[in-house]
C-alpha positions in Angstrom: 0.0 0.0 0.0 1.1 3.5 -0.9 2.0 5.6 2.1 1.0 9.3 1.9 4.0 11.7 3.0 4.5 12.6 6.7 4.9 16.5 5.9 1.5 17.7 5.9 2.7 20.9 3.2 3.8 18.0 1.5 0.5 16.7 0.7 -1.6 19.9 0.5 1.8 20.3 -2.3 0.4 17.2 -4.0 -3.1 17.8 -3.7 -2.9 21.1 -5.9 -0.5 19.6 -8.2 -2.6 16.5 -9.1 -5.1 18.6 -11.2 -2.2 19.7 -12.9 -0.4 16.5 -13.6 -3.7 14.5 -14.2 -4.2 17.3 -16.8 -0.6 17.0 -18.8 -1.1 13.3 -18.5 -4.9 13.3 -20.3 -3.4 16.1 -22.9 0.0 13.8 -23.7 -2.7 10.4 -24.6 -4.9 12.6 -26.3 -2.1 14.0 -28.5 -0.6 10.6 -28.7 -4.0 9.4 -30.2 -4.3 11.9 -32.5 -0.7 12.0 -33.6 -1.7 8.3 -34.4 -4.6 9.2 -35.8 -2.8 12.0 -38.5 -0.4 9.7 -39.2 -3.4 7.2 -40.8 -4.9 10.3 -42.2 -2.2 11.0 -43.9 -1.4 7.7 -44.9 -4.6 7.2 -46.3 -4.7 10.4 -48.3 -1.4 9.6 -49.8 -3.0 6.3 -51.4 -5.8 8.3 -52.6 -3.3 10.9 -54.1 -1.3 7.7 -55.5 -4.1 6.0 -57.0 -5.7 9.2 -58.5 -2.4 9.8 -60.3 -2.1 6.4 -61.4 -5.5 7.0 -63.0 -4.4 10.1 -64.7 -1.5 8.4 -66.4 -3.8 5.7 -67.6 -6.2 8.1 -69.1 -3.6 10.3 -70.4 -1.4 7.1 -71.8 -5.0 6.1 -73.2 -5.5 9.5 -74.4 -2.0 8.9 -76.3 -3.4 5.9 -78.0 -6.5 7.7 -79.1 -4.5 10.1 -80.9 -2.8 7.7 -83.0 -5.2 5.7 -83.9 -7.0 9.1 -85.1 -3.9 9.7 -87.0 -3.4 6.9 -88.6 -7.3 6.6 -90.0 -8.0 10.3 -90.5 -5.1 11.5 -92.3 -6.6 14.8 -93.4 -6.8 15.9 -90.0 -4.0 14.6 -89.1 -2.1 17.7 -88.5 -5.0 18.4 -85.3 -4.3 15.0 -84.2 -0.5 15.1 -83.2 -1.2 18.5 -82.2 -3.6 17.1 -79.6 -0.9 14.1 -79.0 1.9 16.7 -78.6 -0.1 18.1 -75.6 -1.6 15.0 -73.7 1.8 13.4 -74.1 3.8 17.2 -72.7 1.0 16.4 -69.5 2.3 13.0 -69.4 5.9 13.9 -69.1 4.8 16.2 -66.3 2.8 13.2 -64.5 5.2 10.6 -64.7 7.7 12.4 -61.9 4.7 13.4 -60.0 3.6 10.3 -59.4 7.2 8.6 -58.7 8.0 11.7 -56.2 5.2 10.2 -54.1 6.7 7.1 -54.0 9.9 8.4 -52.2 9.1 5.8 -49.4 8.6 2.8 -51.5 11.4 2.1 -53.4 9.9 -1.1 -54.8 7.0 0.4 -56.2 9.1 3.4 -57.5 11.0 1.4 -59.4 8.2 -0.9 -60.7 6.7 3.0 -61.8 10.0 3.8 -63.4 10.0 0.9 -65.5 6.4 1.5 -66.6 8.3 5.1 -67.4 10.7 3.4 -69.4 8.0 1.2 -71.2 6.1 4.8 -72.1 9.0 6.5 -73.4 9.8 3.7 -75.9 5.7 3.6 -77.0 6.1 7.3 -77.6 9.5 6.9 -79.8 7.7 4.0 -81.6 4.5 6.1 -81.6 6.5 9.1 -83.7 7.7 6.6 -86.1 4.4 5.5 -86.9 3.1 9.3 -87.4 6.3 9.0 -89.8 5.4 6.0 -91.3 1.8 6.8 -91.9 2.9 10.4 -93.8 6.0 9.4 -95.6 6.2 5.5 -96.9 2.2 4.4 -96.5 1.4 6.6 -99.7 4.3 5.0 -101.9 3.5 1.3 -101.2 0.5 -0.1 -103.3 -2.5 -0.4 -102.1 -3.4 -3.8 -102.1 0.1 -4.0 -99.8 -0.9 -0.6 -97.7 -3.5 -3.1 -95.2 -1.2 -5.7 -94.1 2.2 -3.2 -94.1 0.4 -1.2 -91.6 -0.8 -4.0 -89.5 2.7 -5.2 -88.9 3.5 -1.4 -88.7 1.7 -0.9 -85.6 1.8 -4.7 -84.0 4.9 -3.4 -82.0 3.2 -0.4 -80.4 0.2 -1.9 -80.1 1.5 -4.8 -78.1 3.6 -2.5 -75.9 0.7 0.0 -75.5 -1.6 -3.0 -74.2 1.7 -4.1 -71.5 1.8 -0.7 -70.1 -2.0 -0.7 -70.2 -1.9 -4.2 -68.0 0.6 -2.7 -65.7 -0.8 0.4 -65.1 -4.6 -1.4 -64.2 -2.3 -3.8 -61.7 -1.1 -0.9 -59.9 -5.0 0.5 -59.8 -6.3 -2.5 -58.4 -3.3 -2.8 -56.1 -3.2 0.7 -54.6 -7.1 0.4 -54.6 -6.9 -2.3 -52.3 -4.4 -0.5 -50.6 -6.7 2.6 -49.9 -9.2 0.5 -48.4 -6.5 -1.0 -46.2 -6.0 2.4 -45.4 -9.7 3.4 -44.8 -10.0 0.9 -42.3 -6.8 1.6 -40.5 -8.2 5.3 -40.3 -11.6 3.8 -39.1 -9.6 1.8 -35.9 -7.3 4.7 -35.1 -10.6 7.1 -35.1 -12.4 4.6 -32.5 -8.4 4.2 -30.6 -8.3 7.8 -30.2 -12.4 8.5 -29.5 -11.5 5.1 -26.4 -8.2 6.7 -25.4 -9.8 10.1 -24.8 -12.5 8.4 -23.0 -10.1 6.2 -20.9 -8.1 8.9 -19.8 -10.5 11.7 -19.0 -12.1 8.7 -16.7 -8.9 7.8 -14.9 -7.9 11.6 -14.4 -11.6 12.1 -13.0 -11.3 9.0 -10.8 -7.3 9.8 -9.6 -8.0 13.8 -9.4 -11.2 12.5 -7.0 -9.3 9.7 -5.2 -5.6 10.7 -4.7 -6.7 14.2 -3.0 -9.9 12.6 -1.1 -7.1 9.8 0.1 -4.5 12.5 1.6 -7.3 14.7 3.0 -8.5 11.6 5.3 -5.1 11.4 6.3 -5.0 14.3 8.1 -9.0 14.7 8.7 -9.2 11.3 10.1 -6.6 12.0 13.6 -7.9 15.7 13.3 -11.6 14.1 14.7 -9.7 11.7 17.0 -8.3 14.5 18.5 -11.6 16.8 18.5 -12.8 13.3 20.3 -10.2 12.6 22.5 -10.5 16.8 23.7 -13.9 16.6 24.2 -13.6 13.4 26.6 -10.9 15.4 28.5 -13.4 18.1 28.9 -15.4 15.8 31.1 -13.2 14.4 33.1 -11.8 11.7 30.5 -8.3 11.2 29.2 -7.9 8.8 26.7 -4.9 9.0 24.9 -4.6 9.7 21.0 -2.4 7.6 18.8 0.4 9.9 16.9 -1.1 9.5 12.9 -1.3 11.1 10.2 0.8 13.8 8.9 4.3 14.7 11.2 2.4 18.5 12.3 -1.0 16.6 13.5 0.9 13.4 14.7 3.3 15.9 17.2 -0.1 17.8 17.7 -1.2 14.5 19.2 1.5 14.1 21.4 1.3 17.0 22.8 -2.2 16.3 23.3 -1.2 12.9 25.2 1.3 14.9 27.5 -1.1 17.7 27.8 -3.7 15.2 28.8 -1.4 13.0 31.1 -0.6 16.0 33.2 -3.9 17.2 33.6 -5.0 13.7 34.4 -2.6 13.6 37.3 -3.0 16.9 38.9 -6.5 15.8 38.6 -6.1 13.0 40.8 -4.1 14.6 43.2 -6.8 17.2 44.0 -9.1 14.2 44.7 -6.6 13.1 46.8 -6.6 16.1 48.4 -10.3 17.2 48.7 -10.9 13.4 49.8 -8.4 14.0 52.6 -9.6 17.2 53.5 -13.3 16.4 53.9 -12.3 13.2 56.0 -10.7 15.5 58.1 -13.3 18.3 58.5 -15.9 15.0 59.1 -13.7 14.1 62.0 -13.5 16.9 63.9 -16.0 18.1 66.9 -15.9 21.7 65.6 -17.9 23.5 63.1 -16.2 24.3 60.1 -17.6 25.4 56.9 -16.0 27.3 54.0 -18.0 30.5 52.4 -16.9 32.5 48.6 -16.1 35.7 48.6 -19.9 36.5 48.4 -21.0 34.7 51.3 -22.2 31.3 49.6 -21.7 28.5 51.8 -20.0 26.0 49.9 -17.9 22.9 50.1 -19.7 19.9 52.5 -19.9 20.4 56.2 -21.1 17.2 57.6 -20.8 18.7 61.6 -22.8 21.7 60.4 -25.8 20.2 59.2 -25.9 18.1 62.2 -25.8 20.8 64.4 -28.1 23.3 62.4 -30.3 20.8 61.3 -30.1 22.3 57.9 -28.8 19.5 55.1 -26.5 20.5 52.5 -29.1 21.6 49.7 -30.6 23.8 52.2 -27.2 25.7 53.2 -25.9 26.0 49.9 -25.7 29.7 48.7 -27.0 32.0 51.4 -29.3 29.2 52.9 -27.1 28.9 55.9 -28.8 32.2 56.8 -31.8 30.6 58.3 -29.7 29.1 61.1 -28.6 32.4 62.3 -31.2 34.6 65.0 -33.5 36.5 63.8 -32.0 39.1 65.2 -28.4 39.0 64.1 -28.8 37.6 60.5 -29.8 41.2 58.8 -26.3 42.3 60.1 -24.6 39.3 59.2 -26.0 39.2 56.0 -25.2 43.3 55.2 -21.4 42.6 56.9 -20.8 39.5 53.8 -22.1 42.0 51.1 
């Protein structure tokens, strides 16, 4: 069991301190949780960045293809066709190190991106041999040869274009699975960081309630001993206190104890003595009675009653009066005022 420190500033110290440390301690999980919980975020919104830029260079590689084919089967406008290939393939170029610069922690998959860059470079050289091809030798062959020469023309590209096409719809699915991964990951850190916050605002309640309840009933609990103990000694009583809590109270205590010990013994030694005394005044043949400075008979005169005839209750106070004459107790009564 913890023991609670004897200094009583000590633990008033710690009292107003818990509040403070309970608080740190509640802020330090609940930035913990949400550092966690950012760190998910942010996780998750690179994959989303990764996969939409994935999808851009699919649409733009597909965009590529479209303008090829164009050329190749519309040769009148074929000038409007490269023109439109020339710009989706300058937005490629700018894509392509986009998307590998997000990749800076996963040198795998940047280099499985760089060979897909590799693989779109050489479909784009093949791609402006074609356009080539198609303007300069197509019209020279005959035309019963132009069908099959530009079938084998474009075999090459076309079975590159439908690799990088295969590779590029792997990483989709991949990285797609991967956001979802990543959605749920968010999902637990969100319901970590909600039962964190929850768990420590609960345990700073409960340990801001308990710790300072447990050291104020350290010093509270011998305080009403003591207020016990005093008011027994007040009625004659002494019992003595046992030295608890913290070091001020427990000397407060033994002070008490002494206090209380002396009293206790003087106490009995006035018994002693008014025992004595009254045995003695019992056995003497004389009268003696004791009076206040006011003329109230007090104490207990056994020899007086017995010769007034007056008992004790009737005596007390200025009773004794009625056992004087008539005639001498107006002067006897103005000579005690």
């Amino acid at each position: 069991m913890i023991r609670a420190p004897r200094s009583l500033s000590t633990r008033l110290l710690i009292a107003s301190l818990i509040p403070v440390i309970l608080f740190l301690l509640a802020a330090a999980v609940a930035s913990l949780a949400v550092y966690h919980l950012y760190e998910s975020v942010e996780r998750e919104s690179r994959s989303r960045k990764l996969l939409s830029k994935i999808y851009e260079v699919k649409e733009l590689f597909s965009a590529l293809q479209a303008a090829k084919r164009a050329d190749h089967l519309d040769p009148l406008n074929r000038d409007e066709h490269r023109q439109r290939y020339q710009i989706r393939r300058s937005e490629l170029d700018a894509s392509i190190p986009e998307l590998i610069d997000l990749l800076d922690d996963e040198p795998d998959l940047q280099a499985k991106i760089r060979e897909i860059e590799k693989d779109l470079i050489r479909w784009c050289k093949k791609a402006e041999k074609d356009f080539d091809w198609f303007e300069k030798t197509l019209p020279l062959i005959p035309l019963e040869e132009r069908g099959i020469r530009s079938t084998g023309q474009i075999r090459m590209t076309a079975q590159l274009g439908t690799t990088i096409r295969q590779e590029l719809s792997k990483r989709i699915t991949v990285e797609t699975r991967e956001l979802e991964k990543q959605e749920q990951r968010v999902n637990r850190a969100i319901k970590r960081s909600i039962q964190a916050g929850i768990i420590a605002f609960s345990v700073a309640v409960v340990l801001a309630i308990g710790i300072p309840l447990y050291l104020s009933r350290s010093f509270t609990r011998p305080l009403r001993q003591l207020q016990g103990a005093t008011e027994k000694l007040r009625r004659g009583e002494f019992s003595p206190v046992k030295p608890s809590g913290p070091k001020e109270i427990a000397s407060l205590a033994s002070y008490f104890n002494m206090l209380g010990l002396a009293l206790s013994e003087r106490q009995k030694v006035v018994e002693h003595r008014e025992r004595r005394f009254t045995g003695l005044v019992r056995s003497m043949t004389n009268l003696i009675w004791t009076f206040d400075h006011d003329g109230n008979l007090s104490g207990d005169s056994t020899r007086w009653s017995e010769f007034t005839g007056l008992d004790r209750d009737a005596s007390l106070g200025t009773g004794w009066l009625n056992a004087i004459h008539p005639d001498e107790r107006e002067d006897l009564s103005q000579a005690w005022a």
